[in-house]
Each structure stands twice: as C-alpha cells, then as structure tokens.
C-alpha positions in Angstrom: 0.0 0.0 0.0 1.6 3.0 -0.9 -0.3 5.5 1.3 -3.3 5.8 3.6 -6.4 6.6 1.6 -8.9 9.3 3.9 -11.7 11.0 3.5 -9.4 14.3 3.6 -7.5 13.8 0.6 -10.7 13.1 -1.7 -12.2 16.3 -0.2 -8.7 18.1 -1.3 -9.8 17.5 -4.4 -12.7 20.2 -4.3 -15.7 19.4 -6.0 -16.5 21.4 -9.3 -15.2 20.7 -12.8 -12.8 17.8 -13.3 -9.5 19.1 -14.7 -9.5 16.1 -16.7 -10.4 15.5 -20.6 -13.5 13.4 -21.2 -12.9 9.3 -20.3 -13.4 7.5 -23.7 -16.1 5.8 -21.7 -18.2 8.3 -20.8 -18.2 10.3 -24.0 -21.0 12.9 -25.2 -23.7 10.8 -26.8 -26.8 11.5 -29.1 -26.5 12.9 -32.3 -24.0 14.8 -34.5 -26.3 17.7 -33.8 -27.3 16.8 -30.0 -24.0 15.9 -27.5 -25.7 15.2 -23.9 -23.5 13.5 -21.5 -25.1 9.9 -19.8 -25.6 12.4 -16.6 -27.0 15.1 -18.4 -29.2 12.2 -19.8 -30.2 11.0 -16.4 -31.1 14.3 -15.5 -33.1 15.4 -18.6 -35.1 12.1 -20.2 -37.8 11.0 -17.7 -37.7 7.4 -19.3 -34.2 6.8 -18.4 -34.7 8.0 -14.6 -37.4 6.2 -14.0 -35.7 2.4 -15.2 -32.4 3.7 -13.1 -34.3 4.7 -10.1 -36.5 2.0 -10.2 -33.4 -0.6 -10.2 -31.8 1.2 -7.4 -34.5 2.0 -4.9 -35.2 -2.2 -5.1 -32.2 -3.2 -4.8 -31.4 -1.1 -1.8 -34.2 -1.9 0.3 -33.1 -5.4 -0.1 -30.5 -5.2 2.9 -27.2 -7.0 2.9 -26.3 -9.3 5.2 -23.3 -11.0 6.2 -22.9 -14.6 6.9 -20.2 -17.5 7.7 -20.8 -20.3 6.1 -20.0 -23.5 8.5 -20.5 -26.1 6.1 -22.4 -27.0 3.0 -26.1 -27.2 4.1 -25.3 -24.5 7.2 -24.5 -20.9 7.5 -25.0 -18.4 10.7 -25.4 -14.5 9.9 -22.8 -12.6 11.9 -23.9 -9.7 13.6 -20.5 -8.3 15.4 -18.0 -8.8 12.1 -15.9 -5.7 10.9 -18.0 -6.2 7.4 -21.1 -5.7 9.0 -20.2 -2.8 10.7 -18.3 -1.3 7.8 -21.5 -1.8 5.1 -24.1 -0.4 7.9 -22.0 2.8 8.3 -19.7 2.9 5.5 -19.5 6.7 6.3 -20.2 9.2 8.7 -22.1 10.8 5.7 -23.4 7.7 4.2 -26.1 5.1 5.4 -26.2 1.8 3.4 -29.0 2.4 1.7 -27.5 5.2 -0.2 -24.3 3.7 -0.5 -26.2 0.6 -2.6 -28.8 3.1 -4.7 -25.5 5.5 -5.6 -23.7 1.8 -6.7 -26.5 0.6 -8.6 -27.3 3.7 -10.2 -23.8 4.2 -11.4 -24.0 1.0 -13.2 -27.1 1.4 -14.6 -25.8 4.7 -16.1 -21.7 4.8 -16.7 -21.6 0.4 -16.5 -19.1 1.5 -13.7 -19.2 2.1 -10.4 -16.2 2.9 -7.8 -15.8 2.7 -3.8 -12.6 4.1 -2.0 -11.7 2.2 0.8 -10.8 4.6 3.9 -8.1 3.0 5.8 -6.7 3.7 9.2 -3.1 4.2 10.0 -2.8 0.2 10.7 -3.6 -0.6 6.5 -7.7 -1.6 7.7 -10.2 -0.5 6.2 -12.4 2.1 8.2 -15.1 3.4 5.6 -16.3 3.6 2.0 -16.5 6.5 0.2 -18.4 6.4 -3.5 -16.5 8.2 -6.4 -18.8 9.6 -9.3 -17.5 7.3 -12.2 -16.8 10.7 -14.5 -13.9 11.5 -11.9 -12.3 8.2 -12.5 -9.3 7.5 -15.2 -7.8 3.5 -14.9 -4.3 4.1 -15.9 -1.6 1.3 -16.3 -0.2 -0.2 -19.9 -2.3 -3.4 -19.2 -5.9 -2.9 -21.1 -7.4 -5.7 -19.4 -6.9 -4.2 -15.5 -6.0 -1.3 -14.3 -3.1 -0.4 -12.1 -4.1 2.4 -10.4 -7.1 5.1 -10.6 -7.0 8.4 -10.9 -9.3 10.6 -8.8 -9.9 13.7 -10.5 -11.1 17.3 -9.1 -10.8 21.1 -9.7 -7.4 21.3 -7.3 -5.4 18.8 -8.9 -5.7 14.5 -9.1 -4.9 11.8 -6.7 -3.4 8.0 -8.1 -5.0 5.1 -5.9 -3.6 1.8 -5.9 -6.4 -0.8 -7.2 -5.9 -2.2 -4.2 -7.8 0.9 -2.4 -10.5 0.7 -5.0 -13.5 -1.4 -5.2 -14.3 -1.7 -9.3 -17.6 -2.8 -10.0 -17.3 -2.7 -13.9 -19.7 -4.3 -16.4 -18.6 -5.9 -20.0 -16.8 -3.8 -23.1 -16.2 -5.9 -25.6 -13.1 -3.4 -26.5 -12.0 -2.6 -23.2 -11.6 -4.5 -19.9 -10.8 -1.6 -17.9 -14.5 -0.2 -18.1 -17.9 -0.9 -18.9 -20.3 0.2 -21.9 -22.8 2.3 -20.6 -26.5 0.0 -21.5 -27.9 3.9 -22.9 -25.5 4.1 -25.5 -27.6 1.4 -26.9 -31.1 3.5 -27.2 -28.8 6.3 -28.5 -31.3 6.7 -31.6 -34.3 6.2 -29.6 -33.4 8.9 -27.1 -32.0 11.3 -30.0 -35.5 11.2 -31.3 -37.7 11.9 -28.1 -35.2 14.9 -27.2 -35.5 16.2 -30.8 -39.6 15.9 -30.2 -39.3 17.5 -26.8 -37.9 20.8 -28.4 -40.5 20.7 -30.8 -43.2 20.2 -28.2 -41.3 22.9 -25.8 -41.6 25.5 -29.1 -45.4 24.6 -29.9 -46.3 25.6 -26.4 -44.1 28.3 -26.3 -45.9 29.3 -29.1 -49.4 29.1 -27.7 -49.9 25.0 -28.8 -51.4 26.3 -32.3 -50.5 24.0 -35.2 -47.7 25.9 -37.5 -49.0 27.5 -40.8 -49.7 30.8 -42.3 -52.1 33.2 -43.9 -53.3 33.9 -47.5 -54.3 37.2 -48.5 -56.0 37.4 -52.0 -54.4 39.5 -55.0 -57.5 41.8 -54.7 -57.1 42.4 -51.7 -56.2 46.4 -50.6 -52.4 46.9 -50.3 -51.6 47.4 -46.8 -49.6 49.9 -45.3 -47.0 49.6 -43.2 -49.0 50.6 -40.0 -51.8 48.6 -41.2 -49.4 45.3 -41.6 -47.5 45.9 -38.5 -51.0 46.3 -36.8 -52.0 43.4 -37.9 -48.9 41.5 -37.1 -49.1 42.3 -33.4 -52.4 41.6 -32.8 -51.7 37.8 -34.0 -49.2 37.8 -32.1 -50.6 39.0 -28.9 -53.2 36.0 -29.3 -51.2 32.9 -31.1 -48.1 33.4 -29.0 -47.5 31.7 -25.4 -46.6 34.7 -23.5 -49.1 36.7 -25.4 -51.7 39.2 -23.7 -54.9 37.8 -25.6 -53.6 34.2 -26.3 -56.7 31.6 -26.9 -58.7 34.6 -28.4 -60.9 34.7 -31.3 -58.9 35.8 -34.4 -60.4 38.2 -37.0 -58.8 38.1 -40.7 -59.4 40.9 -42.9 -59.8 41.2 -46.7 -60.5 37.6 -47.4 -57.5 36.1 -45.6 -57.5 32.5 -45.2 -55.1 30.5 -42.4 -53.5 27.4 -44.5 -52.3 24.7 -41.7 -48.8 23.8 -42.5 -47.6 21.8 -39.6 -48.2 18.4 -37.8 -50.9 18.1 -34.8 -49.7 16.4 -31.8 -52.5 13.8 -32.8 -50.4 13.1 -35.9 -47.3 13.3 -34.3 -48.0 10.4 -31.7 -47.2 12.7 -28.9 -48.6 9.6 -26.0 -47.4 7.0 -28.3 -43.6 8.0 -28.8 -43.3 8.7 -25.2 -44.8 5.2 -24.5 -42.0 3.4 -26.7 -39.5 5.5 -25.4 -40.0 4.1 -22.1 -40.7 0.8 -23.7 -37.5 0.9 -24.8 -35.3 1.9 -21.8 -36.8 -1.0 -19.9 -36.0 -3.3 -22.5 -32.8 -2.2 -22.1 -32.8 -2.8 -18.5 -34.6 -6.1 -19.0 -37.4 -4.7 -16.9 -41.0 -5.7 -17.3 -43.1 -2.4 -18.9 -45.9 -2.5 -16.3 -43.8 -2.1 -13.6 -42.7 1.0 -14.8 -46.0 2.5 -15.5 -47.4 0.7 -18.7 -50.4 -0.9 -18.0 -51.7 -0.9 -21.7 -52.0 -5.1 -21.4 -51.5 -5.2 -17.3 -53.5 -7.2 -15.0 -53.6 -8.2 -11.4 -52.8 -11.5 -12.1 -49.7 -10.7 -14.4 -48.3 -7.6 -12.3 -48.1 -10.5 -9.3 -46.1 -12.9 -11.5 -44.0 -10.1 -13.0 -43.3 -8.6 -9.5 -42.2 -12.0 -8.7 -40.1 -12.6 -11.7 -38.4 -9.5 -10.9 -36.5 -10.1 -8.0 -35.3 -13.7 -10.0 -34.6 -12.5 -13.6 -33.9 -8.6 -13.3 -32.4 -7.9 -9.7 -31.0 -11.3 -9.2 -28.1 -10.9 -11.8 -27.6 -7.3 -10.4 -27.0 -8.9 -6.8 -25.1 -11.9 -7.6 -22.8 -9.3 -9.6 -22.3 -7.4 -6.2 -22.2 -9.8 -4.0 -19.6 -11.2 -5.6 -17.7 -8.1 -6.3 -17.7 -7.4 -2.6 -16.7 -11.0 -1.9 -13.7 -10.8 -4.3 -12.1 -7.2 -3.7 -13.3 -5.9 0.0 -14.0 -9.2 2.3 -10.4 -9.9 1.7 -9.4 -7.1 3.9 -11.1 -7.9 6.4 -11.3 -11.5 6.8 -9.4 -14.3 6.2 -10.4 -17.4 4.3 -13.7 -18.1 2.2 -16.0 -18.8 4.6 -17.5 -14.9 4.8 -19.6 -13.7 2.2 -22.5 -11.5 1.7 -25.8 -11.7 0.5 -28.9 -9.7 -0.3 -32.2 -9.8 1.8 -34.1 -11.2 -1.7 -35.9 -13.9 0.1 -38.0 -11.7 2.1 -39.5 -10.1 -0.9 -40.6 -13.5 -2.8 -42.2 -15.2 0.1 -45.8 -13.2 -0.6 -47.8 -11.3 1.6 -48.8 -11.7 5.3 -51.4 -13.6 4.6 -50.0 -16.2 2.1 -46.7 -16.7 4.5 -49.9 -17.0 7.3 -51.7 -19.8 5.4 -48.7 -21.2 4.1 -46.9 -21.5 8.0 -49.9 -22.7 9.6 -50.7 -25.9 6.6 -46.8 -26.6 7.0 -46.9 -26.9 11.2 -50.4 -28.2 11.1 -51.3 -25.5 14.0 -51.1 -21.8 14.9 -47.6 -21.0 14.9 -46.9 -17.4 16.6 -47.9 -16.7 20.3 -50.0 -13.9 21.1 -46.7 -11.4 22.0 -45.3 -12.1 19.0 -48.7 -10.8 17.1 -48.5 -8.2 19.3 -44.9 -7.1 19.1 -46.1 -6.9 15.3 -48.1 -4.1 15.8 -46.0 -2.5 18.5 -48.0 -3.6 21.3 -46.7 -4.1 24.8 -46.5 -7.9 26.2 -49.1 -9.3 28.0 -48.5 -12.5 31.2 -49.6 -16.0 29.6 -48.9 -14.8 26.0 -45.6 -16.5 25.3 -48.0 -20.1 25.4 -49.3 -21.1 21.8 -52.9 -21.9 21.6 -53.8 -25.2 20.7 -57.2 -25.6 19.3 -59.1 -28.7 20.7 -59.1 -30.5 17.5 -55.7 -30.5 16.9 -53.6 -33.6 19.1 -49.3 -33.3 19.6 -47.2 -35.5 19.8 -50.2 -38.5 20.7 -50.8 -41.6 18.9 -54.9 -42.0 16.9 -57.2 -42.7 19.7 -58.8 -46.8 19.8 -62.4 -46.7 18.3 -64.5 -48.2 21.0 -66.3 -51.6 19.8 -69.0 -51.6 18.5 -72.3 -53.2 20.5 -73.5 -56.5 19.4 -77.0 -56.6 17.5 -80.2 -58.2 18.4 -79.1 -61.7 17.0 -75.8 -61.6 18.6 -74.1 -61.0 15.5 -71.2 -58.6 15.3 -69.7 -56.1 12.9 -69.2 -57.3 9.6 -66.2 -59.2 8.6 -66.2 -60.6 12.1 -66.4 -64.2 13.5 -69.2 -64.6 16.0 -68.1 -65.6 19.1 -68.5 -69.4 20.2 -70.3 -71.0 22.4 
C-alpha cells in the first residue's frame, strides 16, 4: 500500500469541474447535432430516470447481510464482524441504503461504479467512500486491468492503488478496464424523443397552435406599413404563449384564409412515442413495462407474476454481480479465508404477503404457529403474562398416537360387525 487513503485527501480534491479530458467511456452521446453526456441524460429524459431509479431504490431496500458459512447445508449470519459494521455505516455521511442506490445507479448509467476504501493508519479498512465514475481515469499499460485510478477534481488528481478501489465494472467488448454504458444502446431512440421535446417545448411556447400561415387574395387592398404591422401584433398578442390575448378569437381581414402547415400532436403520436421510449429503456434494462407504469396489457394477475419474476430475472443478476464483487475485492481485507460472504435480503421479498406466508406457515406446522406477543410485538403492542404459550385448538392432538375406536355393540341376534367371526359358544 503505498499510502493511507482518507476521507481528507478526496475532499482536497474540491468538488466542481474535473480538470481532466473526457474518459473514452463516458463520451458525449446523441447525435452529430445533440451531445448530452449519460448524466445530463439522467437528468433530462424521464424514461431513463425512471428504469435507473426504479433498479436502485429495489435493490437497496433489499439489505445485505453477512454470513459464515459452517459447512455445505449451514450458515449463521454474523452480527459483530468488521464487514457488517463497515456496510451499515460505511461513512459518517453515508447510510447503506445510499451507499447501494449511488452503486447501482452508477452502473445502470456509466456500467461503472467505484468505492474508496478509507483505511486507518494500521492498512484496515475504516469506511467507504463512492466516487462519481466521471472523476475516475484507470491508468496502467495493461488494457485488461488497471493499475491504479486516478481521482480527479478542480485542485489537482490523486493516483489510488487498485488495491484501495473497489471496481464494479460491467462488460466492453473493446475494453476490460471499463464498462459500456446499456444507454448508449437507445442512442437513436433517445436522439429522437429529445428532438420531439424541443419541438413540443416550441409549440407551447408558441401558444400549442398548429404551425401555418395566412393567405391574402391579389385583390385584396395593399396594406400599409402601419396597417401590416397592426395586424402583425395583434396575431401575435393572441397565437403566441406569452401573449396578452392568447386563446382569443382571431379576426382576418380582406379575405384572408389560415393554411395549416404543420403536424398536430395527434399526428405526431405525442402519447405513443413517449410510451416506446419508455418501452424501450426498460428493454434495455430487461425490466418488465408495467412495472414501470405501462399498464396498456397489465392485469392483477400478471403484475403479481411479473413482480415475482423480478427479483429472479432482473435484480438477481444485479445482486449476484455485487455480492460477488464485494466477496472478491473488500472481504479480503477484512477477513481471512472463504467462509464470509455476503448476500442480499431477496428472500424476504418473494415469500408473498402476510397472509399467504400465514396460510402457508400454519398448513406446513399443522397449527397456529406465533404466540400472542409475537402478534403483538407486530403491531407494536406491549407484552401481556400468559402470551408466550401457543394456543392449541381442541381438534388439533401433539405428539399422541390416533385414539382406539371403541367396539361396536352387538346386535339383536348376537351378531357382530361385519367381517367378524361370531363368538363361540
């Protein structure tokens, strides 16, 4: 290690504009004619905040957890391990939560994501500290891994070991050394909604009146320059967004006649285009449309299988990816052998609602299976004496072997039940 990474040399860096040239990776995207940067496009194109945001708020609600795994069919979840403290607090800024949502939206946008590990004087590692990926340069002659990472800021740059760096990186076919951001694939798609949004932006700006213009006949009077330029401002005034009489009734004069030249927002597929925009950007992201908000063939019954799938085919590639990460370039630091790994909470959200984990419990055990304080501590209620005792319902025997049936009586003639030999005499 070739120095002690802290929290006060990344804040030497001062925030602001990164001294450095634009990272081959994160280049301007678009058009020839439109250059947004994947942030800007974050920022700017609902479709492609709401598929990020929507894969990093689940994910992080998830919880990690840390367990030791004692042999093949047995684990135990540690609760006093350096890791666990370390991911619950990774900062005195930073809660886990964020620390997870800022990860998995980096790699949903940039394919990259970077944590610094804060180390104390001893070479341990103390805290986490997330690095926006734009700030980030791998350097080294070897284009499969990097060597070292340079932090960049507006007071200079600062070289970290990759030892002090946890790389979460997706695929490049060109490049090892960095992902391929998944929206330089709906580059066309997104060229043409932000090329539609100016156009919608200038039609309301213009008072949402379809585009044309006005034919006056060859007979008509020749105006005068007062006349035209009166005429010119009242249109105006009424066909113009930030017009005093806009939605008024307009009066022509000699004969004119308005000629539409323009498309209606009916022809232009306004609802439509954003629809496959969004369609689009899940796609992308391998999300399911109606759980981003397109319900057009959504039902109860295939929102429920497709919330279920969710945590299987969309998250569950995006956890093993991290968990693994984690395993392979932070758990080393802080304990030895494989036996510590860590693991997100998904099993909690694909075991149904309370009352399908009720009905499913209580057919498994055969019985009630929760006291009456543990209902209560449920709802926050206080304990009550005698509720730690389950309630066993009459008709329900433990642990006992079937009761004998009692024998039947003998009948008039003496005979029995059948299938039995009468008794002799």
């Amino acid at each position: 290690m070739a120095f002690v990474v802290s929290s006060g040399r990344l804040h030497a860096l001062e925030p602001g504009s990164s001294s450095m040239s634009t990272w081959p990776g994160y280049t301007s995207m678009l058009s020839a004619n439109h250059t947004l940067t994947y942030g800007t496009i974050y920022r700017t194109q609902p479709a492609v905040r709401t598929v990020v945001d929507f894969l990093a708020r689940n994910i992080a609600q998830l919880g990690l957890h840390t367990y030791e795994r004692l042999s093949d069919n047995d684990r135990r979840r540690l609760s006093d391990h350096p890791l666990v403290a370390l991911l619950a607090e990774p900062n005195p800024q930073t809660t886990m939560f964020r620390l997870v949502r800022a990860l998995v939206s980096d790699k949903a946008i940039y394919d990259d994501a970077y944590w610094v590990k804060l180390r104390a004087e001893s070479g341990e590692p103390i805290g986490l500290r997330r690095v926006s990926p734009t700030r980030v340069e791998p350097l080294g002659a070897d284009w499969m891994d990097a060597v070292k990472y340079r932090l960049h800021g507006s007071a200079g740059h600062l070289d970290v070991d990759a030892e002090n760096i946890v790389h979460f990186r997706g695929y490049n076919p060109e490049d090892g050394r960095h992902g391929l951001s998944p929206i330089e694939a709906l580059r066309q798609v997104l060229a043409e909604e932000h090329a539609a949004a100016l156009w919608r932006e200038q039609m309301w700006s213009n008072g949402a009146r379809v585009s044309g213009y006005l034919r006056r006949p060859l007979e008509a009077p020749e105006w005068s320059p007062p006349a035209r330029e009166r005429f010119r401002a009242g249109w105006q005034a009424q066909y113009t967004g930030g017009g005093t009489q806009a939605g008024g009734t307009p009066i022509l004069e000699d004969g004119m006649e308005f000629v539409s030249a323009g498309i209606n927002p009916k022809e232009a597929q306004y609802v439509e285009s954003r629809k496959l925009t969004r369609e689009e950007a899940a796609a992308a992201y391998h999300i399911a449309p109606p759980l981003v908000g397109i319900l057009d063939h959504a039902t109860f019954s295939n929102i429920r299988e497709q919330h279920k799938a969710l945590y299987q085919d969309t998250l569950g590639p995006w956890c093993a990816e991290i968990e693994q990460d984690i395993g392979l370039q932070l758990i080393p630091d802080l304990a030895s052998g494989k036996s510590v790994y860590v693991e997100f909470n998904i099993y909690e959200k694909l075991q149904g609602s309370f009352e399908e984990q009720a009905a499913q419990l209580q057919t498994a055990v055969g019985a009630p299976y929760m006291t009456r304080n543990e209902a209560r501590g449920r709802t926050n209620l206080p304990r009550v004496e005698g509720g730690d005792d389950l309630i066993v319902p009459l008709n329900v025997a433990i642990g006992e072997s079937e009761p004998e049936q009692p024998a039947l009586p003998a009948g008039p003639s003496g005979s029995t039940t059948p299938g039995e030999e009468p008794d002799a005499d």
